[in-house]
N, C-alpha and C positions, 0 to 999 in steps of 0.2 A: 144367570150368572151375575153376582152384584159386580156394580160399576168399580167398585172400591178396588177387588180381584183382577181388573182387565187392566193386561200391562197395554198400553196404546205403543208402545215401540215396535211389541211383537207382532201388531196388527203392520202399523205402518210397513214394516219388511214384508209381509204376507204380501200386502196390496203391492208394493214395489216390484217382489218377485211375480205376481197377475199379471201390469203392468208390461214387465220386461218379455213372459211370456208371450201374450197377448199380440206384441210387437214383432217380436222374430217369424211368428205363425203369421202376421200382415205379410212381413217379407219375401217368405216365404211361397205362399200365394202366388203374391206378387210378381217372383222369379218363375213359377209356374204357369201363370198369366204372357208373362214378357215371350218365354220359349214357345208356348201353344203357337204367341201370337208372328214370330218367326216363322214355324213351319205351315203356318196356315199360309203368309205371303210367299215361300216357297213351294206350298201346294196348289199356289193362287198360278204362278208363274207357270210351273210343271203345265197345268191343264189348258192353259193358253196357246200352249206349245202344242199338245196333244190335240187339242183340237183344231190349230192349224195342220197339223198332219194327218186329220183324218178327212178336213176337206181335199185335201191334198190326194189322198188314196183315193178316194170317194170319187174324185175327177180323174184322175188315172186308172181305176175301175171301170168308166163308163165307156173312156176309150175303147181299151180292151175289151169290154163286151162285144164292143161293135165291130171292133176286128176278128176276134173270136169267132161274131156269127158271119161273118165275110169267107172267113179262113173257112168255116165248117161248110158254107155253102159253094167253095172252090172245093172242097176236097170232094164234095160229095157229083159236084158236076163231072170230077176225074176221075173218080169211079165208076160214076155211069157210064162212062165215056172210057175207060181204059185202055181200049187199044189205040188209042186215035192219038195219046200222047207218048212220051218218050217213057223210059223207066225214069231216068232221072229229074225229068221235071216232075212225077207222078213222087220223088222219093222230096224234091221241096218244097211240095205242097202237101205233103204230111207233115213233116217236119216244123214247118210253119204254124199250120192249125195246132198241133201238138205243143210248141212253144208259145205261142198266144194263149192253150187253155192250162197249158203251167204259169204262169205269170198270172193270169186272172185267177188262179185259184191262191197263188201265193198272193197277191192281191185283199182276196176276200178276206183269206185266213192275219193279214198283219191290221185290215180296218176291225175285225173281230176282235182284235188284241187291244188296235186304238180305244174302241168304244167302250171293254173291259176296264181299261184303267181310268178311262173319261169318269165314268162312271162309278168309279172305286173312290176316286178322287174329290168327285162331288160329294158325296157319301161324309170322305172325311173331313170335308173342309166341312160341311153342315157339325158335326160333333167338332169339329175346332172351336166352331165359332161360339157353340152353345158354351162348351170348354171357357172361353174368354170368358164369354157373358157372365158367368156363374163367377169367374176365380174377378171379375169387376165389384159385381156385388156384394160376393165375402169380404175383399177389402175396403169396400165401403161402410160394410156394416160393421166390420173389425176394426174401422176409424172411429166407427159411432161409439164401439163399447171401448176402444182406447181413449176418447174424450170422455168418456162416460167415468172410466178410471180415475183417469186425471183431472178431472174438474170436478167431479163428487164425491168418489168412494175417497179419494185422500182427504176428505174433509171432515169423515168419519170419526175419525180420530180427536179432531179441534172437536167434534159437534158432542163425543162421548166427553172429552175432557170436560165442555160447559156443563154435560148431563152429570158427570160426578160433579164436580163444581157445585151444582145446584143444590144436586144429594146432600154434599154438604154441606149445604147451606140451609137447607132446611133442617138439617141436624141440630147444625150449630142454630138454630130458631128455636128448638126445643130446649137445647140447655139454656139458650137466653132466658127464654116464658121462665124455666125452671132455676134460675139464679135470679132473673126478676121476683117471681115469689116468693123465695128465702130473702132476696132483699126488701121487699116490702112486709114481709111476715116482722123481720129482725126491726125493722124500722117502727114498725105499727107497736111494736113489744116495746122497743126501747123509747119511744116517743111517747103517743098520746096512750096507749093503754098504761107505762108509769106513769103517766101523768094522771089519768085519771085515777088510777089507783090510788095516789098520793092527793086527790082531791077527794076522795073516799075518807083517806084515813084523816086527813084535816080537816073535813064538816064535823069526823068526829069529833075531833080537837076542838073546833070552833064550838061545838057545842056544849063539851067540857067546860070549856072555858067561860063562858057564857053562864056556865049554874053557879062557878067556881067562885068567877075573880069582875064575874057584870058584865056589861054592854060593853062600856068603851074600852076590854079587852079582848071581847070575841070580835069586836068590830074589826082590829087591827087584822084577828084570824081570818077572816071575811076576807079582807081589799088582798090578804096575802094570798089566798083561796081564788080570787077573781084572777089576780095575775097568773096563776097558775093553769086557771078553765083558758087564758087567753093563750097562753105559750101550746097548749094543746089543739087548741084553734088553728091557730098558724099550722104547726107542722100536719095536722089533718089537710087543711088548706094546699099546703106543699105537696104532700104525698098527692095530691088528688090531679094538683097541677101539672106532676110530671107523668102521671097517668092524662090526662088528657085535659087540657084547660078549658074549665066553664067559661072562661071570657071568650073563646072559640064559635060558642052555641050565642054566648049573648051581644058581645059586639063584633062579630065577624074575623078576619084574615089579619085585618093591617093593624088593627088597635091592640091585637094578640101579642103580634110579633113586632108592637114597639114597644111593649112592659114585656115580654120575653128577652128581647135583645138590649134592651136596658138592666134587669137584672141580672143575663151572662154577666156585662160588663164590669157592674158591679162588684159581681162577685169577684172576676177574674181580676179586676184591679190594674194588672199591668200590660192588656189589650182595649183598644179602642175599636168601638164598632159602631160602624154609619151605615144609618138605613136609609132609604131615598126610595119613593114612590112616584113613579111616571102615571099617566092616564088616570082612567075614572077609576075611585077607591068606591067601590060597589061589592055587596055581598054575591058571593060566589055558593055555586051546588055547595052541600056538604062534604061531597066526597073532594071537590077540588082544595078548598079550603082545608080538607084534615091533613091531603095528601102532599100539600104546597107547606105546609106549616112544618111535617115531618120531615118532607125533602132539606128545606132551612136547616132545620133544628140539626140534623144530619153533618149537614156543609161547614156549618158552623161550630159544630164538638169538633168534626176530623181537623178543621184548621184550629183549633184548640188543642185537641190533642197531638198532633204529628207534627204542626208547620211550625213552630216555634214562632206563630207572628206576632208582629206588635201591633197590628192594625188589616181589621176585616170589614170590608164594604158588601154592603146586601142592597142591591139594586132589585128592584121589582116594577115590572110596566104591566099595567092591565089594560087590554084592549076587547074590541068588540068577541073578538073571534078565536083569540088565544091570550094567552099569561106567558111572559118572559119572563128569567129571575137568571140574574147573576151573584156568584156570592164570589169576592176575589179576595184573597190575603198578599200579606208581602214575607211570605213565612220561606222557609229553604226548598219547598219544591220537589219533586220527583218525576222521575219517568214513565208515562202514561202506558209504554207500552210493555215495562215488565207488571206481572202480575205478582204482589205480595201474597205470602202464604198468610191465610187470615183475615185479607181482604172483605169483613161481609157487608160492612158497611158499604160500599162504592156497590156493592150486588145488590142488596136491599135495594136502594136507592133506582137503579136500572129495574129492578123488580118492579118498583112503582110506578117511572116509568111507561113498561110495557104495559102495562095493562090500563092504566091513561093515555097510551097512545101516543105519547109524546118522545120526546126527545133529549137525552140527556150526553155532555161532552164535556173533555174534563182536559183544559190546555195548561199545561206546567211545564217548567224546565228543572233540573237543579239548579237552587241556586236565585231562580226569578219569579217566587212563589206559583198559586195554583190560582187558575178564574175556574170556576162552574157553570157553566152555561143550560139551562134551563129552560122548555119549554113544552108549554102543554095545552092542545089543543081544549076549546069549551065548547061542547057541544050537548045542544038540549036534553 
């Protein structure tokens, strides 16, 4: 799906409603978690109980037993014995044994009951507690994929907006190269190709002249011939300059970019521009120097073009281990943190940047012009 196509709102609501979902399913959980964790101290308490009441039978059991086999061995003596006693003592020493082995049997049968539930009870506190454990862990990991939401996946959005962003920006790179070369095609045509054309047709001339009217009239055609090879000169010279300047290759950074920022000024007439150079002025990699020279040249058209200032400062320090550069106007300024539609220049610039390693910040107000704060790591 091209980036161009993806609405980022309709994402952003997507993720919002994950989000919201995501949440109510923790709480959820969590209410499920909370109740387990109630009836498990409710089934905590129950069996505390139950098991004081089964020691309780269990010792009132034993009694009985022992009465029981008392009782049995009275009745069994009044049996052998039958005539020697009354009927009705012989009627309360059954009666007796028979109540002792009712009660011990009622006995047995309510600790079989205790033990029953003791044991049900253990059973279910065990799956309670597994219960907790599990509805713990969901909500822990449900935390995890709730920050996971909200600290990443909504950032999806920012992270596609810079991927079109970029898209676009390497578009808008193509139609540059491709209006850069109709502007140098159109330049080259209108420049020194008539020019040299017109030094074609005037050797002609010059040499007409020459058969025609003598020397000291083709000579005139000559010196006008020469000034003409020299105006073709220059703007070759120019065209080549703003393609990339030989004094780059031949005196390095700073001597570049004082006959660079001397001819802005020139040109521009009604901005002043000071250059100031901290630390050792030493030749730098080639890539630092192309890319230091562009980032300027950059800094210095935007507050030409946009700032309306009357006066821009290019501060430069070169140090052992890094290159600072500030470029500051006193122009009308803007707000760093909306994004203009069109912006490629400040991306470019961050382009170069990244991949230098370096660092690039950009402090304006309306109203209190723009600094550019620049720096870029030199490493072997």
């Amino acid at each position: 799906m091209a980036l161009r196509k993806l609405d980022i709102k309709a994402l952003d609501m997507i993720v919002e409603q994950m989000i919201d979902t995501v949440d109510k399913s923790k709480d959820e959980i969590f209410k499920i978690g909370e109740q387990c964790r109630q009836d498990h101290d409710s089934f905590v308490a129950e069996l505390k109980e139950i098991k004081t009441q089964v020691k309780q039978v269990i010792t009132e059991g034993d009694s009985l037993e022992i009465k029981s086999k008392l009782a049995r061995r009275r009745l069994s003596e009044v049996s052998r014995n039958f005539s020697e006693f009354s009927e009705e003592h012989v009627r309360k020493v059954y009666e007796n044994a028979h109540e002792l082995h009712t009660k011990l049997t009622i006995n047995n049968q309510l600790e079989k009951q205790l033990r029953v539930r003791r044991d049900d009870l253990e059973r279910r506190l065990l799956a309670l507690q597994e219960t907790i454990d599990r509805a713990e862990t969901l909500v822990s990991q449900i935390s995890i994929v709730s920050n996971y939401l909200v600290c990443d996946i909504k950032e999806i959005g920012i992270a596609l907006e810079d991927a079109k962003m970029k898209q676009d920006f390497g578009l808008r790179i193509i139609e540059a190269q491709e209006e850069e070369r109709k502007r140098l095609s159109r330049e080259i045509h209108d420049g020194p190709a008539q020019l040299m054309a017109n030094v074609l047709i005037r050797s002609d001339l010059a040499e007409k002249v020459h058969r025609e009217k003598g020397p000291e009239q083709s000579l005139l055609e000559i010196r006008s011939l020469k000034e003409m090879i020299r105006a073709a000169l220059y703007e070759v010279r120019r065209i080549i300059y703003d393609l990339r300047p030989m004094a780059l290759d031949d005196l390095g950074l700073v001597p570049t970019l004082e006959r660079y920022l001397a001819t802005v000024e020139e040109y521009n007439k009604v901005v002043k521009i000071y250059f100031h150079v901290l630390g050792q002025e030493k030749r730098l990699a080639s890539k630092y120097e192309v890319a230091l020279f562009r980032l300027i040249q950059e800094a210095v058209q935007n507050a030409l073009k946009h700032a309306q200032a009357s006066e821009i400062k290019v501060k430069m320090e070169i140090l052992k281990d890094y290159v600072t550069v500030i470029v500051k106007d006193d122009g009308v300024g803007f707000n760093p943190e909306e994004r203009k539609q069109g912006s490629f220049g400040l991306i470019g610039m961050q382009e170069r940047i990244v991949i230098l390693e370096g660092s690039i910040s950009f402090e304006s107000k309306p109203g209190l012009g723009t600094a550019v704060k620049i720096q870029i790591p030199l490493m072997d």
